[in-house]
ZAMARGU-4260 file (C-alpha; in steps of 0.2 Angstrom, whole numbers, plus 5000, padded with zeros to 4 digits):
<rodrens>
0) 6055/5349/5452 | 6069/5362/5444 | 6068/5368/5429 | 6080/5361/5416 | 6093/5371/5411
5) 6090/5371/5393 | 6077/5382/5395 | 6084/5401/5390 | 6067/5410/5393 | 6053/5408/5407
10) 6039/5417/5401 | 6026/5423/5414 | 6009/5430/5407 | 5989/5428/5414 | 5984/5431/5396
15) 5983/5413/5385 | 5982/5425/5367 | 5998/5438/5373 | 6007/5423/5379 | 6005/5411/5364
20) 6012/5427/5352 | 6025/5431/5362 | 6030/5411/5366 | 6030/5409/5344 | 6040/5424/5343
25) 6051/5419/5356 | 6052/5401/5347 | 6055/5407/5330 | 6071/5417/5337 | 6078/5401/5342
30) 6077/5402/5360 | 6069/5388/5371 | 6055/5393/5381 | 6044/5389/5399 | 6026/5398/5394
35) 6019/5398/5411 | 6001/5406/5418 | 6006/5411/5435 | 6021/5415/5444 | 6020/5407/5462
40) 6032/5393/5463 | 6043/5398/5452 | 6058/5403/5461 | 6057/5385/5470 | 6061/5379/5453
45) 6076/5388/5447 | 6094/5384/5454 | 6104/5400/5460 | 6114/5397/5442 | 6103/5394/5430
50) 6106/5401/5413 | 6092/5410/5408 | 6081/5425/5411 | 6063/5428/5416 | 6051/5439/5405
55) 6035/5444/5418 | 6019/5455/5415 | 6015/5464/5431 | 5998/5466/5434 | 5995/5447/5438
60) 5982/5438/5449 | 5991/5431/5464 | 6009/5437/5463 | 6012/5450/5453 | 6027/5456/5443
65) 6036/5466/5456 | 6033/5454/5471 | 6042/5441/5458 | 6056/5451/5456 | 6060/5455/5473
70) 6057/5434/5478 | 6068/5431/5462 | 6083/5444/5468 | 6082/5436/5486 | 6090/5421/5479
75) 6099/5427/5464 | 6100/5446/5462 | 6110/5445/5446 | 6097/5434/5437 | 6088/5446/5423
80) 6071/5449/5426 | 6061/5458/5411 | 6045/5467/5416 | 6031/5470/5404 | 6013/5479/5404
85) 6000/5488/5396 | 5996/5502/5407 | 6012/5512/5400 | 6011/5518/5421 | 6028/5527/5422
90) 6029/5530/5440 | 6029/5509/5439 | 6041/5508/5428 | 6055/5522/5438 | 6050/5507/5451
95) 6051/5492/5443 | 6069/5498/5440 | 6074/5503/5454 | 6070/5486/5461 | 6082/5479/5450
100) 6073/5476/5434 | 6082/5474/5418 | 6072/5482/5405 | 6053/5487/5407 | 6042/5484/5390
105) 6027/5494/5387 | 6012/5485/5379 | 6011/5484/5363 | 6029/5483/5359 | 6039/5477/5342
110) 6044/5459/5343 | 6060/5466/5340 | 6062/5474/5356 | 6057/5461/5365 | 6069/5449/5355
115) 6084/5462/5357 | 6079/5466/5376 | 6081/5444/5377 | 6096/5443/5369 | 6106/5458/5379
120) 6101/5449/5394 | 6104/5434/5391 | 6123/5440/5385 | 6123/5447/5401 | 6119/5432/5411
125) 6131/5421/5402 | 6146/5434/5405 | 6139/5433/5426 | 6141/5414/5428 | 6157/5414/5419
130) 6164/5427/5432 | 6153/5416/5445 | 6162/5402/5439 | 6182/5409/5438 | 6179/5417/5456
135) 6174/5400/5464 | 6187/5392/5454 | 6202/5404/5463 | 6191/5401/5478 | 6192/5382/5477
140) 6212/5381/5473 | 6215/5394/5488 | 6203/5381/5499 | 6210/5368/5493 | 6231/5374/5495
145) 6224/5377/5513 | 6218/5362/5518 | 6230/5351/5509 | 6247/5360/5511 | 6262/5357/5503
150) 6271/5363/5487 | 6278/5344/5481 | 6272/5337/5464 | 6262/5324/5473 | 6253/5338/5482
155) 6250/5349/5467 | 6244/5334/5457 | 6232/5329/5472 | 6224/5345/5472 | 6221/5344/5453
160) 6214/5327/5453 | 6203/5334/5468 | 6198/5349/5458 | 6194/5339/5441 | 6183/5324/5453
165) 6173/5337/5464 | 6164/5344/5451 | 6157/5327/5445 | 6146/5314/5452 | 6158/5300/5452
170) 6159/5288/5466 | 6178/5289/5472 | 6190/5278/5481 | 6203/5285/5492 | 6219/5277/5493
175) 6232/5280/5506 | 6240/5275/5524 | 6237/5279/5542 | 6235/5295/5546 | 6239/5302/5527
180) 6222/5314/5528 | 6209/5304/5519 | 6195/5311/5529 | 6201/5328/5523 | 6203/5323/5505
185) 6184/5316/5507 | 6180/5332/5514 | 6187/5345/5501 | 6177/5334/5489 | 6161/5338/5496
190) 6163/5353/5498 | 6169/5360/5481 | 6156/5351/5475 | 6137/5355/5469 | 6131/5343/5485
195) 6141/5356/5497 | 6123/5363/5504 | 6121/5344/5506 | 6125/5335/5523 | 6144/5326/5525
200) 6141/5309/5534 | 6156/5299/5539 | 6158/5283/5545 | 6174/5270/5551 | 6165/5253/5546
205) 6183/5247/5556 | 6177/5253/5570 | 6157/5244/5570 | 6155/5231/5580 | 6150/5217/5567
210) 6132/5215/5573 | 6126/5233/5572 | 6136/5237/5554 | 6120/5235/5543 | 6110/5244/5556
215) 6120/5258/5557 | 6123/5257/5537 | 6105/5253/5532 | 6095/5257/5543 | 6081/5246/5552
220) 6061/5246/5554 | 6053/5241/5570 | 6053/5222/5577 | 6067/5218/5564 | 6079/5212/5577
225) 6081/5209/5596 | 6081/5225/5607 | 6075/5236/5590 | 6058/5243/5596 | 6058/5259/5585
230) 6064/5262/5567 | 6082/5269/5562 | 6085/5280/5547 | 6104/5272/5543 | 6118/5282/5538
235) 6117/5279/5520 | 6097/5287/5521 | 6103/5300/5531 | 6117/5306/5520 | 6103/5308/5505
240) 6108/5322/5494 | 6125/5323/5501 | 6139/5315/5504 | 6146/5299/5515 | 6162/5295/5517
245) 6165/5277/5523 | 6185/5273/5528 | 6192/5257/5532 | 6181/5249/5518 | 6190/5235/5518
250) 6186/5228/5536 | 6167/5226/5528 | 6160/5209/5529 | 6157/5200/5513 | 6138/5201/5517
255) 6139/5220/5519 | 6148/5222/5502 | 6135/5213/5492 | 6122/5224/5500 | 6135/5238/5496
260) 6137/5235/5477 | 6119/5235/5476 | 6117/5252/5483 | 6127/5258/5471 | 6120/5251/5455
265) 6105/5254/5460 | 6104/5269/5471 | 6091/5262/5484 | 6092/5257/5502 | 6081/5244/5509
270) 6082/5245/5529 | 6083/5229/5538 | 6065/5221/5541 | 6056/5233/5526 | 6051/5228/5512
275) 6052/5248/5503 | 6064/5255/5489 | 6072/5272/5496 | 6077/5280/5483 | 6095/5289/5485
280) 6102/5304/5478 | 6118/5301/5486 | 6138/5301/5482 | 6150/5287/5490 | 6167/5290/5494
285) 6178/5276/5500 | 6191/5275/5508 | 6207/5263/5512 | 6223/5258/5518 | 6225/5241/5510
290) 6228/5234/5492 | 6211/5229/5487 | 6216/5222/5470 | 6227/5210/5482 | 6211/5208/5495
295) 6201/5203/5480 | 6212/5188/5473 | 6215/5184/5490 | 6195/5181/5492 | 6194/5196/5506
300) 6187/5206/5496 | 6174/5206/5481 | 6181/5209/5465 | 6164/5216/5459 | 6164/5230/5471
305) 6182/5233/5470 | 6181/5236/5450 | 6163/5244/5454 | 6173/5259/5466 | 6191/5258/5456
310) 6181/5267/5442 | 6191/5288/5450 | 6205/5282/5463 | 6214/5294/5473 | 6231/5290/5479
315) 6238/5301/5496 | 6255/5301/5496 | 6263/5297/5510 | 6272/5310/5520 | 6290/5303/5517
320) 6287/5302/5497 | 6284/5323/5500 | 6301/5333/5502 | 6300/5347/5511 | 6281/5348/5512
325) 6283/5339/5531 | 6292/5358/5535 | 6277/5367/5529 | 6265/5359/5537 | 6275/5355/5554
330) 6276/5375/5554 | 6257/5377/5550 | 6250/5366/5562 | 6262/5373/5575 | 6255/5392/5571
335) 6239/5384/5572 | 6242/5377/5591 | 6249/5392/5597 | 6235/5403/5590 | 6223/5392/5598
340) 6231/5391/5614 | 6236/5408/5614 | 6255/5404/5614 | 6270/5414/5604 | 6273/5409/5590
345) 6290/5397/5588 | 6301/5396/5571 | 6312/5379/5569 | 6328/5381/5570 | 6341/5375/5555
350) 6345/5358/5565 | 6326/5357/5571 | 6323/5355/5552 | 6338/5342/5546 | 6329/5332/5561
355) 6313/5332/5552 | 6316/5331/5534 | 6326/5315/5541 | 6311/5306/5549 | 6302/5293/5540
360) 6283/5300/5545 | 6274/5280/5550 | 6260/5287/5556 | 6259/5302/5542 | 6253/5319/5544
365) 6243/5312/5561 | 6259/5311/5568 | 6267/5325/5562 | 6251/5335/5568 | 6254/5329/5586
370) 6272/5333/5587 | 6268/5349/5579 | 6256/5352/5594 | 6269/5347/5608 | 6282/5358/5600
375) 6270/5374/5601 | 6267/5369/5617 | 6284/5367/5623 | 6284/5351/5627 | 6297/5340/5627
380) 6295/5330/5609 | 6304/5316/5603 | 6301/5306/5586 | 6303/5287/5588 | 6321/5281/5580
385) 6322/5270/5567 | 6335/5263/5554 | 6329/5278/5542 | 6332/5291/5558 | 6347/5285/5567
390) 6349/5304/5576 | 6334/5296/5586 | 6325/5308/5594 | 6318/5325/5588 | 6319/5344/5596
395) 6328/5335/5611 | 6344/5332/5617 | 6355/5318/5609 | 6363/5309/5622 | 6382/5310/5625
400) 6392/5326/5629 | 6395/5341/5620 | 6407/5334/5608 | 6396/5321/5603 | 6383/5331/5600
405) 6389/5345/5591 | 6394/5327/5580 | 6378/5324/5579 | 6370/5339/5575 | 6385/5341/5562
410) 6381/5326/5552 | 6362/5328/5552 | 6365/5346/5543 | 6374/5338/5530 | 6364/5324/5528
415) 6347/5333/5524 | 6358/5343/5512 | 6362/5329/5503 | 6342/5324/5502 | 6342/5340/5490
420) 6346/5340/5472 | 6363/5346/5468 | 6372/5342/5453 | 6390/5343/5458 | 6399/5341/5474
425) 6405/5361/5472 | 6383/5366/5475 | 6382/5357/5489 | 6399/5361/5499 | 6394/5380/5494
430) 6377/5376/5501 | 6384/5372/5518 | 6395/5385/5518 | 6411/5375/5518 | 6427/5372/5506
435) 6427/5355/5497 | 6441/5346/5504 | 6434/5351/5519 | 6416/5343/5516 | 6426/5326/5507
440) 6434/5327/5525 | 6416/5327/5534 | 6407/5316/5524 | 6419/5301/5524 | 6420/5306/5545
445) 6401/5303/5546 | 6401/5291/5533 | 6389/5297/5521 | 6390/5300/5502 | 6388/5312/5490
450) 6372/5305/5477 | 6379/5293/5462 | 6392/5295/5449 | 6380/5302/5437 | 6376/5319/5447
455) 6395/5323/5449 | 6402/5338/5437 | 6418/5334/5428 | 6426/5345/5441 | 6423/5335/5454
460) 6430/5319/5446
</rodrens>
């Protein structure tokens, strides 16, 4: 049991009459005390950022004041620890302090040191989590930028929406399609949150058979079922005071959903063939690819659990809706293969990266990770052509001879030009480096146009 964190002072003394007065003093000043006889256990109880400080006699039975403060410092060395005692032994108190002590008292003192002594401490412990607090913040946003990179809007908002979610205890719903980085958004959530110390369990309910789902999820005792001769602690027991991430949540069976909304109403699991209540000190994140509003009406889906996990959605954007956050992380991953396979390092070249702002991304930054890998590998790489990606294929050559290539290459520069914002037709011929007859020229030769009326300055009327 931890000790709640409206407590300001935990007050340790073997003597009943010294720790009444000081507990009355300590009241009548306002502050919230834990009068306690003994102080074995007691670092068990306090989290690494609780709020208050510790006011300790030293010559106790069992552990004394000095064997507190070096257990207490193990686990938080910044947590105040006041020392008190009637023996006025100086030799102690030169040691009590150089263990870390933040004030020593010597029996009989004034209330009023003892109250200012509190209060300065106290100060000081407020101003140590708030720094605690701003240097795990910077921490988190650096982790976070890492993990989910890009500079887009959709990306910065992402993160902030991450940011905001992982410190609470909210269930969540990710949103998002193949291959968009769910797993990694479930993951950054866990681990900026208070659960991070807790274990990360994930599971693809897509990929259970249908006849071991509930096993795997629930758990099972003994004889509950053919072939199961020993219990199983299910996934949902196992993640206890963590975290589980379960994707593909809408391949779940109606029978598992119902067994599903219940866990999280209730927070208990009951494994198949028991009859016991476990209780769960668990968070769920889910995850999906389809609309389940539209599963819902459509009778796929319970509308119950939908509205139960709708409660913090988070939306992935899909890598086309992202700019030129596919460029950023193209290059990153491909750093990341050629450090790992101890490879040079290779920089896209200008055509390299028309060719990739053009491509539509179907399979998301899984994709773009893969042909990230084969291009630190030197592999030959080709992206499959579509309608959104006519210059077919990626880093390779396009078919034809020179002339037609050098076409090619020609109109996929201009092209992802002409994905960026410019206000007139002058910005963009003077990003390309050409004169503006000279782009009218190529654009009508290629057959591509320049945005909508409304972006054109009056020059270029």
């Amino acid at each position: 049991m931890s000790i709640d964190n409206q407590i300001q002072v935990v007050l340790i003394d073997d003597d009943p009459h010294l720790r009444q007065a000081l507990c009355q003093t300590l009241d009548l000043a306002g502050l919230k005390v834990l009068p306690l006889a003994e102080a074995t256990g007691l670092t068990a109880q306090l989290s690494r950022d609780w709020p208050g400080v510790v006011v300790s006699d030293i010559r106790m039975p069992g552990m004394d004041g000095l064997e507190l403060l070096a257990e207490l410092h193990g686990q938080d060395p910044d947590l105040p620890v006041l020392l008190i005692t009637g023996h006025g032994d100086v030799p102690l108190a030169v040691q009590a302090m150089r263990a870390g002590a933040y004030d020593f008292l010597e029996k009989p003192f004034a209330s009023d040191a003892l109250l200012d002594s509190v209060r300065r401490a106290l100060a000081l412990r407020r101003l140590v989590l708030d720094n605690r607090s701003l240097r795990l913040a910077l921490s988190d946003r650096q982790q976070l930028s890492t993990r989910l990179v890009g500079h887009s809007p959709q990306m910065l908002r992402l993160r902030e929406q991450i940011g905001a979610l992982a410190a609470t205890k909210a269930d969540v719903l990710i949103l998002g399609e193949t291959g968009a980085g769910k797993e990694v958004v479930a993951r950054a959530l866990h681990d900026l949150s208070s659960r991070r110390s807790g274990p990360f369990v994930a599971i693809n309910a897509g990929a259970l058979a249908e006849s071991v789902v509930e096993s795997e999820l629930f758990g099972h005792e003994p004889g509950a079922f053919t072939g199961a001769q020993k219990r199983r602690i299910g996934k949902f027991e196992f993640a206890n005071g963590g975290t589980l991430f379960l994707d593909e949540i809408e391949s779940m069976s109606l029978d598992v959903q119902v067994k599903l909304l219940r866990l999280l109403q209730e927070r208990v699991v009951e494994r198949l063939g028991g009859n016991q209540l476990i209780p769960l000190d668990i968070r769920i994140i889910a995850a999906t690819k389809e609309d389940l509003r539209q599963a819902a009406d459509q009778g796929r889906f319970r509308a119950d659990l939908y509205y139960r996990l709708n409660v913090a959605p988070l939306r992935i954007p899909p890598l086309r809706e992202r700019g030129e956050d596919a460029l950023m992380l193209f290059q990153h991953f491909a750093d990341e293969a050629s450090s790992r396979h101890g490879l040079p390092l290779h920089e896209l070249q200008p055509g390299q990266r028309a060719l990739l702002l053009r491509h539509s991304w179907p399979g998301n930054v899984r994709e773009l990770q893969n042909a990230a890998e084969r291009f630190a590998l030197g592999l030959e790489l080709a992206l499959d052509s579509s309608a959104d990606n006519p210059t077919g294929s990626v880093l390779t050559s396009t078919p034809g001879g020179l002339s037609e290539q050098v076409e090619q290459f020609e109109k996929s520069l201009i092209a992802a030009e002409l994905a960026r914002p410019h206000s007139s037709l002058r910005s963009l011929a003077e990003a390309l480096g050409v004169p503006r007859k000279t782009l009218h020229d190529k654009l009508r030769k290629h057959g591509l146009n320049f945005a909508d009326s409304a972006q054109h300055s009056a020059d270029d009327e």
